[in-house]
C-alpha positions in Angstrom: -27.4 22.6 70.3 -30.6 21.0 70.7 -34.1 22.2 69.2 -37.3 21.4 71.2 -40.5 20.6 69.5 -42.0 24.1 69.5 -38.9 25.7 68.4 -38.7 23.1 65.2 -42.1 23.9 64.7 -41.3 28.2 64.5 -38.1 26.9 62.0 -40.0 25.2 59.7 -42.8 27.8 60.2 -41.2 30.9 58.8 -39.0 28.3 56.2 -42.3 27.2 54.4 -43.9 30.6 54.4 -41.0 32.9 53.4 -40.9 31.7 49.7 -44.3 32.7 49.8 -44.4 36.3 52.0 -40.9 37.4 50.5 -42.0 37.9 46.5 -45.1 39.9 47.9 -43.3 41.7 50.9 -40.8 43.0 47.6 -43.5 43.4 45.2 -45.2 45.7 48.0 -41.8 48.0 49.1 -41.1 48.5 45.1 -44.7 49.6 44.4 -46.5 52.8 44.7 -49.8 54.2 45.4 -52.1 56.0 42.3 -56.1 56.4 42.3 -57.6 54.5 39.2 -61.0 55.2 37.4 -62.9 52.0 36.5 -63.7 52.6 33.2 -65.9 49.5 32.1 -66.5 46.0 33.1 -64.6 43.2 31.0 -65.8 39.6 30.2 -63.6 36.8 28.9 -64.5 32.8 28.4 -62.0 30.0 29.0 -64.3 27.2 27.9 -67.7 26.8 29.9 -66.2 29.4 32.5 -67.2 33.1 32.1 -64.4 35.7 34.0 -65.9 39.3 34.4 -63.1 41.8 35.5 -62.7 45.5 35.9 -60.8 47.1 33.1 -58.9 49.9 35.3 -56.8 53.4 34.3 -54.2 55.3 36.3 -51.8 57.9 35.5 -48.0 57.5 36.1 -45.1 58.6 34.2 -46.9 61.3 32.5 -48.8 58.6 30.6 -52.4 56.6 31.1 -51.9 53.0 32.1 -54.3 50.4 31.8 -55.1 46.8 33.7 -57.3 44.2 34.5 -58.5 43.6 38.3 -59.1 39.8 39.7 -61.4 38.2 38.7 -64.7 38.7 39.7 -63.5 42.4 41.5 -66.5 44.9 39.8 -66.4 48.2 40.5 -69.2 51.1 39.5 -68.1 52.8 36.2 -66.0 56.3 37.5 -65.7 54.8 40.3 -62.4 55.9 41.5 -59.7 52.6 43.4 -56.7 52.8 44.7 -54.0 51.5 42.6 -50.5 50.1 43.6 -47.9 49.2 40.9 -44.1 48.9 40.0 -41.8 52.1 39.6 -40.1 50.5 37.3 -43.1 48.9 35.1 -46.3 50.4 35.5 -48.0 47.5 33.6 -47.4 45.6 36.4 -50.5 47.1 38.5 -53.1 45.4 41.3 -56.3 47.3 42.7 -54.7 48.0 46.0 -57.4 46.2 47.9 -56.4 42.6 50.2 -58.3 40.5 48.2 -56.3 41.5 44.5 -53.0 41.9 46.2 -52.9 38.7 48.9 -55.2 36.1 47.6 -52.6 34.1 45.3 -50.0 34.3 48.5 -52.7 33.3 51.2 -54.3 30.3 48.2 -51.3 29.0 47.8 -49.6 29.1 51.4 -52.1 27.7 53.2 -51.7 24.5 51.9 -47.7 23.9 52.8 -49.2 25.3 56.3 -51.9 23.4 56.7 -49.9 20.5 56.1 -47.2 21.7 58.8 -50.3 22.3 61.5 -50.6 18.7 60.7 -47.8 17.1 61.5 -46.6 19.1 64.4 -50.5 19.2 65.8 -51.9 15.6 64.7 -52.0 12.8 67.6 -49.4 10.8 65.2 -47.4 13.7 64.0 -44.1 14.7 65.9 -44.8 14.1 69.8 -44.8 16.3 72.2 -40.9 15.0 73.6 -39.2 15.2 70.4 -35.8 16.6 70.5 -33.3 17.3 68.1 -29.7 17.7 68.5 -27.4 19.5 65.9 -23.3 19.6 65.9 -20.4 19.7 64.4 -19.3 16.4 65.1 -20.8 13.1 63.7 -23.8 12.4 63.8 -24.6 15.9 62.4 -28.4 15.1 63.3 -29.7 13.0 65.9 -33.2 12.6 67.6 -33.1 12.7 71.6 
């Protein structure tokens, strides 16, 4: 079978991302939806660095549940957010916005992404001719 460029590029495409998307994509089907009420702004230090935070409650499991939000996500006091979290452990909550559920996926995908765009896309990288050939029989591999 022989693989052209593009198709070599799609492979290792979905092989970088996937490690990335799939924890999410599972996090997300296991979750389930509640409306929160901000209840006060926190503030933590880690050295010279000040984090302020929303300190957020939700019901579930006929119990009150609370959590911090990202970094930096403030919301008014009473304000009411929607809330995702884990059937199975409802300490394990987001703010069901795309900035507190997909920023650490996106931050640290892009990079192994960027660095395929690279080498598929950069004058030097793979060119444009590049064929690969895969069998059974030796050699297993072989450029064409």
């Amino acid at each position: 079978m022989i693989f052209s460029r593009t198709s070599i590029f799609l492979i290792s495409l979905v092989v970088v991302i996937t490690p990335f998307l799939l924890p999410k994509l599972i996090w997300l089907s296991n979750s389930e939806k509640a409306i929160g009420t901000m209840r006060f702004v926190g503030k933590s230090y880690t050295g010279q660095l000040i984090h302020v935070y929303s300190e957020i409650s939700f019901p579930a499991k006929n119990d009150t549940f609370w959590f911090n939000s990202n970094d930096n996500t403030v919301f008014n006091i009473g304000e009411k957010v929607p809330v995702r979290y884990q059937k199975n452990d409802p300490t394990d909550a987001r703010v069901s916005i795309f900035s507190n559920i997909w920023s650490d996926t996106v931050i640290y995908g892009s990079g192994p992404v960027i660095i395929l765009l690279l080498v598929f896309f950069h004058p030097k990288g793979i060119s444009r001719s590049f064929r690969l050939r895969v069998s059974s029989n030796r050699p297993y591999i072989k450029v064409v």
